[in-house]
DOSERO-207771 format. One record per residue (C-alpha): residue in three letters; y, z negated, x; residue number from 1. Coordinates in nm, 2 decimals, padded with zeros to 4 digits, always signed. Example, Ala and Ser with C-alpha at 12.3 -4.5 7.8 and 13.67 -1.06 7.14 Angstrom:
// residues 2
+-----+--------+--------+--------+-----+
|   r |      y |      z |      x |   k |
+-----+--------+--------+--------+-----+
| ala | -00.45 | -00.78 | +01.23 |   1 |
| ser | -00.11 | -00.71 | +01.37 |   2 |
+-----+--------+--------+--------+-----+
//
This chain:
// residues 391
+-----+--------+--------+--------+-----+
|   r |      y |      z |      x |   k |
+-----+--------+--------+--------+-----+
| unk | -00.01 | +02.58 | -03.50 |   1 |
| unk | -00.32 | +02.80 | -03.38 |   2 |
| unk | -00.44 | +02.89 | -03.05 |   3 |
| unk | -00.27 | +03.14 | -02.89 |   4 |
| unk | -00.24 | +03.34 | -02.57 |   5 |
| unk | +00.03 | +03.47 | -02.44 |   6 |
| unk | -00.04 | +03.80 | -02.25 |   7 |
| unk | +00.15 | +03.92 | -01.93 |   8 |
| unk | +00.19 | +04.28 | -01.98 |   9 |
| unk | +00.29 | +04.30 | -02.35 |  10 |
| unk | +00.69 | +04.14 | -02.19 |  11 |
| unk | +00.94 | +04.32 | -02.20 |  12 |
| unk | +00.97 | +04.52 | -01.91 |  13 |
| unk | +01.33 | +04.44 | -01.86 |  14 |
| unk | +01.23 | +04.12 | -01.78 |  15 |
| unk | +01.05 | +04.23 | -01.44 |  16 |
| unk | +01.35 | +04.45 | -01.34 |  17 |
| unk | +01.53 | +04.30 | -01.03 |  18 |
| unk | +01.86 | +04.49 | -01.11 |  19 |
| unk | +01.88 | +04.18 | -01.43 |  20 |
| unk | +01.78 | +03.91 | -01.12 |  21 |
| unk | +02.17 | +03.83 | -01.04 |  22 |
| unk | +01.99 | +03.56 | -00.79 |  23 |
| unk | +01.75 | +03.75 | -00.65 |  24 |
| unk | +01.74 | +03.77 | -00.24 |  25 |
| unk | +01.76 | +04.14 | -00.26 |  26 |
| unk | +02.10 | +04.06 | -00.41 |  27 |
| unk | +02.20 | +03.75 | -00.24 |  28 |
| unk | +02.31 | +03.76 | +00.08 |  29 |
| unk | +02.31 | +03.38 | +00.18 |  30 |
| unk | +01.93 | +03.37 | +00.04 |  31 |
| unk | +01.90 | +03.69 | +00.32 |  32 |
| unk | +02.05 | +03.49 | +00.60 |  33 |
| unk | +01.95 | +03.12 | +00.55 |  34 |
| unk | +01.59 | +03.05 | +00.56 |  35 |
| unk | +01.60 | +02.70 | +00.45 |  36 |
| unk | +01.80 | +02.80 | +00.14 |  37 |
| unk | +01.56 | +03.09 | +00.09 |  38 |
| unk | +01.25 | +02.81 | +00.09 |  39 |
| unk | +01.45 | +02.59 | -00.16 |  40 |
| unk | +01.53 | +02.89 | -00.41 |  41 |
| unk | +01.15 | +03.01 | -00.35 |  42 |
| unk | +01.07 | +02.64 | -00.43 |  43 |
| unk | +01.24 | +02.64 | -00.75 |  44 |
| unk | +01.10 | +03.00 | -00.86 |  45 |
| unk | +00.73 | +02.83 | -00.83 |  46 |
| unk | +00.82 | +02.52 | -01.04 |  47 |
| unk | +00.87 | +02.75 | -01.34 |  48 |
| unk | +00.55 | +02.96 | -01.24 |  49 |
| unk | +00.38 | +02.60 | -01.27 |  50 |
| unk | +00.52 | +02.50 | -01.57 |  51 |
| unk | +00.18 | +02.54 | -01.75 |  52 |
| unk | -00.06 | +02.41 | -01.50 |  53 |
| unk | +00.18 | +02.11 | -01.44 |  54 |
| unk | +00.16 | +02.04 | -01.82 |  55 |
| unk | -00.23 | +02.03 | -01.79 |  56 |
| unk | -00.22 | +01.75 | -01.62 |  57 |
| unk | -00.07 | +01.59 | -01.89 |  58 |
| unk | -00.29 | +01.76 | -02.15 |  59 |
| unk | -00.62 | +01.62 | -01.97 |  60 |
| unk | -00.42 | +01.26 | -01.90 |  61 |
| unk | -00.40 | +01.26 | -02.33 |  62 |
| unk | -00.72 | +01.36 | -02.36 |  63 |
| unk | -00.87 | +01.12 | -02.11 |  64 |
| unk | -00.73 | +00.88 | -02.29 |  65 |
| unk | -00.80 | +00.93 | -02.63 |  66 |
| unk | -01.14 | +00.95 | -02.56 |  67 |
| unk | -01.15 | +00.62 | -02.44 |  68 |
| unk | -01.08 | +00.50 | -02.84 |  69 |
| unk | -01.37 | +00.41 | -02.99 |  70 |
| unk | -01.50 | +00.61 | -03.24 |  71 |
| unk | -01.41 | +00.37 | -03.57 |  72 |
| unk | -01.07 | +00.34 | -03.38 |  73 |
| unk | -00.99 | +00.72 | -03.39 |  74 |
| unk | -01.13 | +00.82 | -03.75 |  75 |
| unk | -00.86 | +00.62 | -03.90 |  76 |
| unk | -00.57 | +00.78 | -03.70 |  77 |
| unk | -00.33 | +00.96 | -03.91 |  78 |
| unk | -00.39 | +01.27 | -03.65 |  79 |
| unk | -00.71 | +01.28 | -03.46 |  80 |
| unk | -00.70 | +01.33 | -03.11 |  81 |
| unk | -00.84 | +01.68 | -03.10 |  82 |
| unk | -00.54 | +01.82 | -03.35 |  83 |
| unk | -00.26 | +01.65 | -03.12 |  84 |
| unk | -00.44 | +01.83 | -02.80 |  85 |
| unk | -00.41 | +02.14 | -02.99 |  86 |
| unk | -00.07 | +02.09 | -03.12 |  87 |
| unk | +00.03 | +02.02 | -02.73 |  88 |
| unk | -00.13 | +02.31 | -02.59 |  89 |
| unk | +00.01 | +02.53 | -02.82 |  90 |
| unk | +00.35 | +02.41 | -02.72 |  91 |
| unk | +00.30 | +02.41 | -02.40 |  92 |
| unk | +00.18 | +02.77 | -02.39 |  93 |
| unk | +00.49 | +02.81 | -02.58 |  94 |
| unk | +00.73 | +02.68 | -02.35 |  95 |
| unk | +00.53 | +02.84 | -02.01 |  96 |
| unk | +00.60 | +03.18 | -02.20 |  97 |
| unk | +00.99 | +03.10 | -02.19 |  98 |
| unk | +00.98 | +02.94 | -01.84 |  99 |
| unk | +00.83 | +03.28 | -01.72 | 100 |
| unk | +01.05 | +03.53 | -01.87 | 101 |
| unk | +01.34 | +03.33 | -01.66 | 102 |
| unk | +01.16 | +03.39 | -01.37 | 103 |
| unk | +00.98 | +03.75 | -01.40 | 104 |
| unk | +01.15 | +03.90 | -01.18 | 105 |
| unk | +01.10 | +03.75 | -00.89 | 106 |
| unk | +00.70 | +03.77 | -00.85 | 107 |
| unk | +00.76 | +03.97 | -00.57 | 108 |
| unk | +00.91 | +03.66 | -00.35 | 109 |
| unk | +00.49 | +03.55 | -00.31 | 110 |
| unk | +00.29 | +03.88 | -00.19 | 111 |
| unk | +00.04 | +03.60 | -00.11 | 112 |
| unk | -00.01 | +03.55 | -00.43 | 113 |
| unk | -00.30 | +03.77 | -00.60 | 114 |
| unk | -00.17 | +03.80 | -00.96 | 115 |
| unk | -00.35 | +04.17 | -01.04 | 116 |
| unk | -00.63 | +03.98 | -01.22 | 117 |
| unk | -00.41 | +03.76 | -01.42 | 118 |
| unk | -00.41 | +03.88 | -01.81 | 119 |
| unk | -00.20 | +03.56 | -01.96 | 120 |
| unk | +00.00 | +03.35 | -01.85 | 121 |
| unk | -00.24 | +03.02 | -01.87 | 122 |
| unk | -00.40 | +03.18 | -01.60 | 123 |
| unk | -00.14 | +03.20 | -01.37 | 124 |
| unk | -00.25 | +03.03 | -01.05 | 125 |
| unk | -00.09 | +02.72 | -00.88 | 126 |
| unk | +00.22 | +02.84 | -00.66 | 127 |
| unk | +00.22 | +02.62 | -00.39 | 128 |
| unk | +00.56 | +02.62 | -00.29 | 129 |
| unk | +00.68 | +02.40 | -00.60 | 130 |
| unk | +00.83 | +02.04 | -00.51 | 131 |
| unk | +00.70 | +01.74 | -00.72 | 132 |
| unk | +01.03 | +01.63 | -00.79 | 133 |
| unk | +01.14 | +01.94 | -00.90 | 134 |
| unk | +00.89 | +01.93 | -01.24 | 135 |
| unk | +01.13 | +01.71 | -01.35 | 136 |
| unk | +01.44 | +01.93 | -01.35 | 137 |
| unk | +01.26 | +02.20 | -01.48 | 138 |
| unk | +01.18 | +01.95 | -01.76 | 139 |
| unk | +01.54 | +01.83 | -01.82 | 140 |
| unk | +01.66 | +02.21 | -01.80 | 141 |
| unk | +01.45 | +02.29 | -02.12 | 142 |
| unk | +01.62 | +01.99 | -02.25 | 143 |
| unk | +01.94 | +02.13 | -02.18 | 144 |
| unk | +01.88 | +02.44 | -02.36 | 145 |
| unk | +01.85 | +02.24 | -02.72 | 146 |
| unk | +02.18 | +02.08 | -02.59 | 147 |
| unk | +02.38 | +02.37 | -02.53 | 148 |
| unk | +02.21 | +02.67 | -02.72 | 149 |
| unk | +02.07 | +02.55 | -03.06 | 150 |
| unk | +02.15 | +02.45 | -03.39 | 151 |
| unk | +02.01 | +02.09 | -03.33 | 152 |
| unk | +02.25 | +02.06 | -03.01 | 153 |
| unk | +02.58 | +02.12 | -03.24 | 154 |
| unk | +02.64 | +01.79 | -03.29 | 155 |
| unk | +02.65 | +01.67 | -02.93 | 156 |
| unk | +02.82 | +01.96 | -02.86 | 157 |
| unk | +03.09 | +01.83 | -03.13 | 158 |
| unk | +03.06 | +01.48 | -02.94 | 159 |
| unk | +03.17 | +01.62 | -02.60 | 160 |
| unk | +03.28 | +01.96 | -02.56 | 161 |
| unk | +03.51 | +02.01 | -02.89 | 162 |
| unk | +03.77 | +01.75 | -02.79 | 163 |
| unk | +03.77 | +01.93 | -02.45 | 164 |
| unk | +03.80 | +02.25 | -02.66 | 165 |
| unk | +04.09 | +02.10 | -02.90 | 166 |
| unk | +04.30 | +01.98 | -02.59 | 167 |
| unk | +04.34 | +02.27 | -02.37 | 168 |
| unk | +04.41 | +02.46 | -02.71 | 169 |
| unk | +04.68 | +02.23 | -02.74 | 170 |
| unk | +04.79 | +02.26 | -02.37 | 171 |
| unk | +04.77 | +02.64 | -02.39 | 172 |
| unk | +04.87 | +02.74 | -02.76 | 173 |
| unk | +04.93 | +03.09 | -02.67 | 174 |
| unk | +04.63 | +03.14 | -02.50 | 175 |
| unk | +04.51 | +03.42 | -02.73 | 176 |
| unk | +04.81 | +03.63 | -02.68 | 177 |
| unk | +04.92 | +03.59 | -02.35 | 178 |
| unk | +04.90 | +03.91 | -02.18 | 179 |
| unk | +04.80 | +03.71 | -01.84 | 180 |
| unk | +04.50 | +03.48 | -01.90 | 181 |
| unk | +04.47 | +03.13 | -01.85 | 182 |
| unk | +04.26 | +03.10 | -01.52 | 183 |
| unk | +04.02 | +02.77 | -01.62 | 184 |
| unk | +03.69 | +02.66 | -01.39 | 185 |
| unk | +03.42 | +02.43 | -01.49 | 186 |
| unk | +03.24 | +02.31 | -01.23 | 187 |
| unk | +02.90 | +02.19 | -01.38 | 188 |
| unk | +02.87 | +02.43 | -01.60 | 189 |
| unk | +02.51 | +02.41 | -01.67 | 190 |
| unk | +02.34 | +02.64 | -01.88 | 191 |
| unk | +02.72 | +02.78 | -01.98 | 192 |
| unk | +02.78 | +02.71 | -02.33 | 193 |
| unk | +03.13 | +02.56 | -02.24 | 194 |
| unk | +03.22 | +02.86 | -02.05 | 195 |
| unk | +03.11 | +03.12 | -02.30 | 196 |
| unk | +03.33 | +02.87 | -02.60 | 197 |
| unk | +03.66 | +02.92 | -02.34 | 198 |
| unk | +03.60 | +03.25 | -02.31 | 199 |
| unk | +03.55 | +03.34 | -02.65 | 200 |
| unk | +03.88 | +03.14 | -02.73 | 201 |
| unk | +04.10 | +03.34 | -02.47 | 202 |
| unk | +04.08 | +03.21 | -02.12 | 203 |
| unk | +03.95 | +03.30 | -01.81 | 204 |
| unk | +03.69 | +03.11 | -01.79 | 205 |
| unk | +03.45 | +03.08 | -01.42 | 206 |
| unk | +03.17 | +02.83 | -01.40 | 207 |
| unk | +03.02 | +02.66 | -01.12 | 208 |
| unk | +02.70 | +02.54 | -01.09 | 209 |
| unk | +02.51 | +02.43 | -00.76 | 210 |
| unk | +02.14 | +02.39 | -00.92 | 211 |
| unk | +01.94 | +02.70 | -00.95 | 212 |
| unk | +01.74 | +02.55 | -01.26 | 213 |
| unk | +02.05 | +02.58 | -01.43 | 214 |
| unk | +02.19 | +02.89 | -01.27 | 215 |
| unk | +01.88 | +03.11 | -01.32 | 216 |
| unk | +01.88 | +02.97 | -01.66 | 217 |
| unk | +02.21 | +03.02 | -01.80 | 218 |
| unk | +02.21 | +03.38 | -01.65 | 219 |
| unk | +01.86 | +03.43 | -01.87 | 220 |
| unk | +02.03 | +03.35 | -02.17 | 221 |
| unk | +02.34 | +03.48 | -02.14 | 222 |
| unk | +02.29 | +03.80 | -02.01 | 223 |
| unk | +01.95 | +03.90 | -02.14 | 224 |
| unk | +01.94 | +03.79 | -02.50 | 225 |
| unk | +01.94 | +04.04 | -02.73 | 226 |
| unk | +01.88 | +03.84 | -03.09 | 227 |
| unk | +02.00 | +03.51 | -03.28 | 228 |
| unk | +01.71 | +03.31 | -03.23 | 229 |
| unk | +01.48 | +03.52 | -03.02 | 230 |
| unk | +01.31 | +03.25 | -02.84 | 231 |
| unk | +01.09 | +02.93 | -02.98 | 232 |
| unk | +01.06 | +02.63 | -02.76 | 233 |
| unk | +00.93 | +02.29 | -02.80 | 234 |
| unk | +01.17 | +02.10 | -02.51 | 235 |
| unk | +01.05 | +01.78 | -02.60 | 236 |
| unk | +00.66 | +01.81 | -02.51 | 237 |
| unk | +00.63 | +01.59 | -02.27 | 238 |
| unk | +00.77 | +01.29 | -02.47 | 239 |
| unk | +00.51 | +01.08 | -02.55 | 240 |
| unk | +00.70 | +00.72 | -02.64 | 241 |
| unk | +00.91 | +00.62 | -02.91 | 242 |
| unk | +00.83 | +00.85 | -03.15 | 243 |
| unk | +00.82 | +00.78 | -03.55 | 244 |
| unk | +00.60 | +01.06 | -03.65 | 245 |
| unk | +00.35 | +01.21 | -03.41 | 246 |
| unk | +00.53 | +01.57 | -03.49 | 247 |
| unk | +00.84 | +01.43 | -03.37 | 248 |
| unk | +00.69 | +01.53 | -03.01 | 249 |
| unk | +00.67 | +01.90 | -03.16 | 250 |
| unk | +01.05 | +01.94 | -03.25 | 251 |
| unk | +01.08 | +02.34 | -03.25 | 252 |
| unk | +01.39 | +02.48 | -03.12 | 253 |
| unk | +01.47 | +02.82 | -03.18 | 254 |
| unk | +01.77 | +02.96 | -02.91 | 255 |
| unk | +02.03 | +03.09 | -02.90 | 256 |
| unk | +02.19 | +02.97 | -03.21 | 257 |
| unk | +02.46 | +03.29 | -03.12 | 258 |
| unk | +02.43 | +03.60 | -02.85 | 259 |
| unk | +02.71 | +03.57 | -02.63 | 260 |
| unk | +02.75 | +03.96 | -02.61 | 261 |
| unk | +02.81 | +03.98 | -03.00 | 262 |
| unk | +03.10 | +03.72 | -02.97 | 263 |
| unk | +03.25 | +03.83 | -02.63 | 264 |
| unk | +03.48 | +04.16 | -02.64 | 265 |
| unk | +03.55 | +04.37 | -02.29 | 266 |
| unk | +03.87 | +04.19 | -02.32 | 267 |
| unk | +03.72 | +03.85 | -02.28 | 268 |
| unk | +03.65 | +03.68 | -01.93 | 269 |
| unk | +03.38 | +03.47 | -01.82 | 270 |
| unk | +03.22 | +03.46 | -01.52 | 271 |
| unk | +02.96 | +03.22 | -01.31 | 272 |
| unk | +02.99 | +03.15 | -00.91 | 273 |
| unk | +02.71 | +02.94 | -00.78 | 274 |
| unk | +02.76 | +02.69 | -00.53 | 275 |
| unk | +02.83 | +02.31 | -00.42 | 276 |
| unk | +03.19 | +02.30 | -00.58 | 277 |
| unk | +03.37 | +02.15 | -00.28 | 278 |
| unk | +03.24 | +02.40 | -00.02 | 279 |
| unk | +03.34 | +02.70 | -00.25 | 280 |
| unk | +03.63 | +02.60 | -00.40 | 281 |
| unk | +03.84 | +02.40 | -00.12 | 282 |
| unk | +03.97 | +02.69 | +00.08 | 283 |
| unk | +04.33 | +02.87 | +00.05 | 284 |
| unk | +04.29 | +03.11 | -00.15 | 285 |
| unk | +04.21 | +02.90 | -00.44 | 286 |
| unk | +04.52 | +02.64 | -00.38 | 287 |
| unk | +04.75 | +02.66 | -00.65 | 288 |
| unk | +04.51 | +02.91 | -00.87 | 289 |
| unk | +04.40 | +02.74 | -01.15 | 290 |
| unk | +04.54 | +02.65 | -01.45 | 291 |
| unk | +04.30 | +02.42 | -01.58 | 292 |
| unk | +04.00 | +02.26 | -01.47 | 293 |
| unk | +03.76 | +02.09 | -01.71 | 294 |
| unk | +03.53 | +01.85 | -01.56 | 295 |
| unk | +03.26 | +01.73 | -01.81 | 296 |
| unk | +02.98 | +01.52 | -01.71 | 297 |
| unk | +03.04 | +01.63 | -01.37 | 298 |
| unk | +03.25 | +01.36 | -01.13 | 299 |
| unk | +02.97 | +01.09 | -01.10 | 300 |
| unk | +02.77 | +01.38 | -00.94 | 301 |
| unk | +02.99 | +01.35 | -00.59 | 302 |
| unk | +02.86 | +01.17 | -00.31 | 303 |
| unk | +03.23 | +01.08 | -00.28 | 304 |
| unk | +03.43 | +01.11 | -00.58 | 305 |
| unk | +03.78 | +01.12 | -00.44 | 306 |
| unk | +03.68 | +01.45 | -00.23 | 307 |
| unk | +03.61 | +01.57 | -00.60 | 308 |
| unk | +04.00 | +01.46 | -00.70 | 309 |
| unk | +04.15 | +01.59 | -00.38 | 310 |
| unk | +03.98 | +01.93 | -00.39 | 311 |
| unk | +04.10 | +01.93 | -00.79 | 312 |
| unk | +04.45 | +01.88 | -00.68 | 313 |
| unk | +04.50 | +02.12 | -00.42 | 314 |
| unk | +04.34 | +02.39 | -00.69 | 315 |
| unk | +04.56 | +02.32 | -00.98 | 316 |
| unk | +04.83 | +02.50 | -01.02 | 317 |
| unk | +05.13 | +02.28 | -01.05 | 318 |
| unk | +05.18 | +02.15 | -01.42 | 319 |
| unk | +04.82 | +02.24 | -01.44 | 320 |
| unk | +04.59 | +02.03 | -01.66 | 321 |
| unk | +04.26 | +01.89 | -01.57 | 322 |
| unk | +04.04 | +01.75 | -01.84 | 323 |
| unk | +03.75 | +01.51 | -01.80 | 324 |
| unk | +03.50 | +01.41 | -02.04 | 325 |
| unk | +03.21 | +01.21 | -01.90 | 326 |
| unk | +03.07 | +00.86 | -01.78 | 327 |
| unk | +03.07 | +00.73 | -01.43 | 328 |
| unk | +02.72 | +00.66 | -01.37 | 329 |
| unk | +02.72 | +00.80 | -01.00 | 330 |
| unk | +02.38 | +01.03 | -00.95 | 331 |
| unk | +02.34 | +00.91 | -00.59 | 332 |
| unk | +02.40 | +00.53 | -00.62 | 333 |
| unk | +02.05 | +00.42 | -00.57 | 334 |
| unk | +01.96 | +00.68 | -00.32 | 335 |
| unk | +01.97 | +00.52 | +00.01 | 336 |
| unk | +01.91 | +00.81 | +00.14 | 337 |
| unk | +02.26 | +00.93 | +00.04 | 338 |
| unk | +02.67 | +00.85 | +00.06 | 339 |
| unk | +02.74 | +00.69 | -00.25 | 340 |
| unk | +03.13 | +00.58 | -00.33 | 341 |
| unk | +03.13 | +00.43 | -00.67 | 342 |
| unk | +03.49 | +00.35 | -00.78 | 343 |
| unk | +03.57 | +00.15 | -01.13 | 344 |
| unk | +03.79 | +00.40 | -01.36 | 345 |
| unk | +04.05 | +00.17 | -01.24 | 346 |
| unk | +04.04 | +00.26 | -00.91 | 347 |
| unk | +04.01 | +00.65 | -01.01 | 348 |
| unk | +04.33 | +00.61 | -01.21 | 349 |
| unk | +04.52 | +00.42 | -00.96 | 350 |
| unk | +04.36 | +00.73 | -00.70 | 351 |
| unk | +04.53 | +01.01 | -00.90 | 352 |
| unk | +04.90 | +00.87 | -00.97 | 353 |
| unk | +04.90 | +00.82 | -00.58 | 354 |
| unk | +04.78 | +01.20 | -00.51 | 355 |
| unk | +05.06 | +01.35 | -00.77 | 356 |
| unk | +04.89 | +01.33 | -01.14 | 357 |
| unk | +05.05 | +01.23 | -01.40 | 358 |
| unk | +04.78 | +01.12 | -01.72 | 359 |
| unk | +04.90 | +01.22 | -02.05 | 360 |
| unk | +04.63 | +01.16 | -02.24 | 361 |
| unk | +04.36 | +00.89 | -02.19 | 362 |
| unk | +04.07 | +00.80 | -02.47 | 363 |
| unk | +03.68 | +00.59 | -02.45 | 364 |
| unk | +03.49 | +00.87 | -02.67 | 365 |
| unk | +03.10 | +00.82 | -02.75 | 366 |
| unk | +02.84 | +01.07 | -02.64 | 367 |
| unk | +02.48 | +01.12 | -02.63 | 368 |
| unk | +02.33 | +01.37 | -02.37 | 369 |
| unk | +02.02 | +01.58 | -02.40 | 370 |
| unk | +01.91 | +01.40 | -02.75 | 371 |
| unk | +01.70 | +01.47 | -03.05 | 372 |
| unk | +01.77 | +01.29 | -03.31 | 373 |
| unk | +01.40 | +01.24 | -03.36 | 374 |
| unk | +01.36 | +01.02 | -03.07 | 375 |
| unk | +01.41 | +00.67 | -03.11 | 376 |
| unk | +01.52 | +00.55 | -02.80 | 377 |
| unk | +01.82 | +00.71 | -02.68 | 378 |
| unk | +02.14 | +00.65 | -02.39 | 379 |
| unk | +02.51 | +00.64 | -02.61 | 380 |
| unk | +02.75 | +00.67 | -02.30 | 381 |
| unk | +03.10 | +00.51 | -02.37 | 382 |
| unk | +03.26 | +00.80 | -02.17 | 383 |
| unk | +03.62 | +00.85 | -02.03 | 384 |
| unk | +03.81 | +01.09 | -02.16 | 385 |
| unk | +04.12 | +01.19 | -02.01 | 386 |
| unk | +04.38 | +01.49 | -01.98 | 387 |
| unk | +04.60 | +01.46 | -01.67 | 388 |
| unk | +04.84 | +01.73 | -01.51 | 389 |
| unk | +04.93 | +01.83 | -01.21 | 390 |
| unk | +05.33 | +01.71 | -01.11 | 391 |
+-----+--------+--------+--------+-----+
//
């Protein structure tokens, strides 16, 4: 790995064009009308903007560090301390050259921000507007891309959204020659890999997703890839424990492992809505319109998971199918902060025979989430699987 710098003006102008920026406010009327949801969007714009300078600070923390060695301590590392700061940085410039192209378009949300004597991207400035908490996401959304659009990520993939795959198929043999698609919605969706695999097998497939991370994300890569492959990233950066070879930290990842307009014909369906899932979804015209919905990783995110189940009912179509894959570790249940109803699988189940569902199929499956099999310390979730229709 050498130096490098990435330069600004050699992108791809498409990149820049807002016409590509589905999410832009110029295009989005509740970021138009809402100033508070404006602020959170323009929040989540800078966090990518700051991916660079954010990962500085854990360049100079390493380096700080190191330093401390003493000299006969650090000439007999395997890799001396100046060759990992170089290996990092180069990563990091790699990944800051990703996290921008997501993002290009919208440099014209901070007109305070003086960008005409910026050459590269390292020397992007510090956009203010970024929430500490949100470095995080923006970390576990580059994780999310080796889950759901590389090579390394097939097998967990395999683990989680191939039985999903295999039991709608079998729900829904003729979905490939029905006339009349399938209508299927994923709320969740993430980065959109399960949406574009339903599509590309013959449903209608919509996906809902509330965070922008993922939404700007997924729209990047699925709309505006042109090449198997195109882009290198090194998700995995930032992890600094349980490694067994210091080059485990520099994993490359090269994505996507397929373009979604190579695969997808003009007669295939897929589309995105964004949105908390509740508020968009529980309203009249959507009663009785789906005939599937697929729920994977997704139910411990409610505050309240029985609003999840009753807003799932009244959308099903009757003899409609929902599938779950997923644990129940329940995102808010140490926020005090927050409403948290955590209910046993038990309780779930007992829940959904008393609203109308019938369960047909019901299975413990094992799944990692966001893991390279480099690392050595990993989470294996015993997750429910289940397959249950509407009477």
């Amino acid at each position: 790995m050498d130096q490098i710098e990435i330069e600004i003006k050699e992108m791809d102008a498409l990149y820049f064009d807002k016409e590509y920026a589905s999410y832009h406010p110029s295009n989005n009327e509740l970021l138009q009308k809402d100033i508070h949801e404006y602020q959170h969007f323009q929040n989540v714009i800078a966090c990518f903007y700051n991916y660079t300078n954010d990962m500085k600070v854990e360049l100079q923390r390493i380096k700080t560090h190191f330093e401390t060695l003493k000299p006969e301590q650090r000439n007999k590392l395997l890799m001396n301390y100046q060759e990992r700061i170089k290996k990092l940085d180069y990563c990091i410039k790699k990944n800051a050259h990703f996290c921008f192209l997501i993002v290009a378009a919208y440099v014209d949300m901070f007109p305070e921000m003086d960008l005409s004597q910026v050459t590269y991207i390292s020397e992007l400035p510090y956009f203010p507007h970024a929430q500490h908490g949100d470095i995080s996401k923006l970390r576990i959304t580059l994780k999310q891309f080796y889950r759901d659009w590389s090579i390394q990520g097939q097998a967990e993939r395999d683990q989680s959204y191939k039985p999903i795959i295999d039991c709608l198929q079998q729900y829904y043999p003729d979905a490939k020659t029905q006339d009349k698609k399938y209508q299927v919605l994923l709320p969740g969706a993430g980065l959109g890999r399960l949406v574009f695999e339903l599509a590309s097998q013959g449903f209608a497939a919509q996906g809902n997703e509330f965070s922008y991370f993922m939404l700007l994300s997924s729209h990047f890569i699925i709309n505006l890839t042109q090449k198997k492959n195109q882009y290198e990233l090194y998700p995995f950066a930032n992890n600094f424990c349980n490694r067994l070879s210091e080059n485990d930290q520099f994993e490359l990842v090269q994505i996507p492992d397929v373009v979604p307009a190579e695969v997808l014909t003009e007669n295939d369906q897929m589309s995105f809505v964004a949105g908390e899932f509740i508020t968009v979804y529980h309203q009249e015209k959507y009663f009785n319109f789906w005939d599937s919905i697929i729920t994977c990783f997704f139910i411990d995110t409610a505050n309240n998971v029985l609003d999840y189940i009753d807003t799932i009912y009244e959308i099903l179509k009757p003899k409609g199918c929902w599938i779950n894959f997923g644990p129940l570790e329940y995102h808010f249940a140490n926020q005090f902060s927050e409403t948290s109803i955590e209910l046993s699988f038990e309780d779930i189940k007992h829940y959904m025979k008393q609203k109308g569902f019938e369960i047909q199929l019901e299975q413990m499956k094992e799944s990692t989430y966001n893991h390279s099999k480099l690392d050595q310390k990993y989470l294996m979730y015993n997750c429910i699987f289940f397959m249950a229709v509407k009477k």
